[in-house]
C-alpha positions, 0 to 999 in steps of 0.5 A: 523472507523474499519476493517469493513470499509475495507470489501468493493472493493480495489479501494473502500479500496484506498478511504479510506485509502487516508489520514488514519494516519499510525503509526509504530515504534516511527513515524507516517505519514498520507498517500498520494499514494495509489495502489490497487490490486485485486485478481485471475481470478476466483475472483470479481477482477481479477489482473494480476498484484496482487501477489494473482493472481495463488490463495493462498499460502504460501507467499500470504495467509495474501492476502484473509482476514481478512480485516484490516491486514497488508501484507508485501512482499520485492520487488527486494528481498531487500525493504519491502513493505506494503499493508493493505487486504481489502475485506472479508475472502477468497476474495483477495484484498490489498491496496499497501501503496505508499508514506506518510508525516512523521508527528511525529518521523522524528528523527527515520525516518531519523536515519532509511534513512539516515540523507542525505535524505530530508524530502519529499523524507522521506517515497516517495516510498513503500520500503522508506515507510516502512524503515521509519515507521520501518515496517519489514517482521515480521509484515506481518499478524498483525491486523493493528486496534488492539492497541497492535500492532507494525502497526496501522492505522486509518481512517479517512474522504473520501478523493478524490485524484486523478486516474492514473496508477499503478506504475511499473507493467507490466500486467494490466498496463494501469488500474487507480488504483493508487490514490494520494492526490495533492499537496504533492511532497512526491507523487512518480513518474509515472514510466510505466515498460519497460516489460509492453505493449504499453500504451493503449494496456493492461487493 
């Protein structure tokens, strides 16, 4: 599979990249949590929710194309978090990376979280993901197929994982655009914002 693959719906893209092997800085790790993330309200997917929401800019660019790229973003201004755009160039849609298993490099992965934390808990968690994988800032816009690159991805099988909320964010709260792999406790928990509308009120 390529970045082709990925020129296709964020929730489509989540599909897809349940179970991909995500390979960064002297580890690797398959994921098993997923979000997506649409774009603005004059798009096919409108997101309250998504960073790409008012339009382009600045910070948000790297979220309208090519597919297959790697945006990143600091959440709270402190943990770095890593989405892979999706859809075709000048369409925004991401796919937010949530939580992994570390298959190879637990020795950096740990040196990198803290040699306290305990495996599962490794890369549970978009921040925890990227600090174990050793994604930075500088990686956003990198082309995540190429293998020159710092980030790779690759696809693999059509996995079905199972729907629910979106974790944390207060507008379009209620919709099931998170996806995760059963019977993995590296899985996060389901936290709804204390901001957003009550449950069943938002879409």
């Amino acid at each position: 599979m390529s970045a082709a693959d990925l020129q296709v719906d964020p929730l489509t893209a989540a599909r897809l990249l349940l179970g991909a092997e995500l390979t960064g800085r002297d580890a690797s790790a398959v994921i098993v949590e997923v979000e997506a993330y649409g774009g603005p309200a004059d798009g096919p997917w409108p997101d309250a929710a998504s960073h790409s929401f008012r339009g382009p800019g600045v910070r948000n660019a790297v979220m309208f194309g090519p597919a297959g790229t790697l945006y990143t973003y600091r959440s709270h201004g402190i943990h770095v978090c890593a989405n892979v755009v999706c859809a075709t160039d000048g369409v925004a849609g991401a796919v937010l990376l949530r939580a992994a298993v570390i298959e190879t490099g637990h020795g950096p992965a740990w040196a990198r979280r803290g040699a306290a934390v305990r495996e599962a808990a490794l890369a549970r968690g978009p921040g925890n993901l990227c600090a174990a994988l050793g994604i930075t800032m500088d990686d956003n816009g990198i082309d995540l197929f190429d293998r020159r690159s710092p980030v790779r991805i690759s696809l693999g099988a059509l996995l079905v994982g199972e729907t629910g909320p979106r974790v944390g964010v207060s507008k379009a709260a209620d919709r099931p655009w998170r996806m995760w792999l059963p019977g993995h406790p590296e899985v996060s928990a389901y936290r709804r914002s204390p901001r957003a509308p009550a449950p069943g009120t938002s879409d």
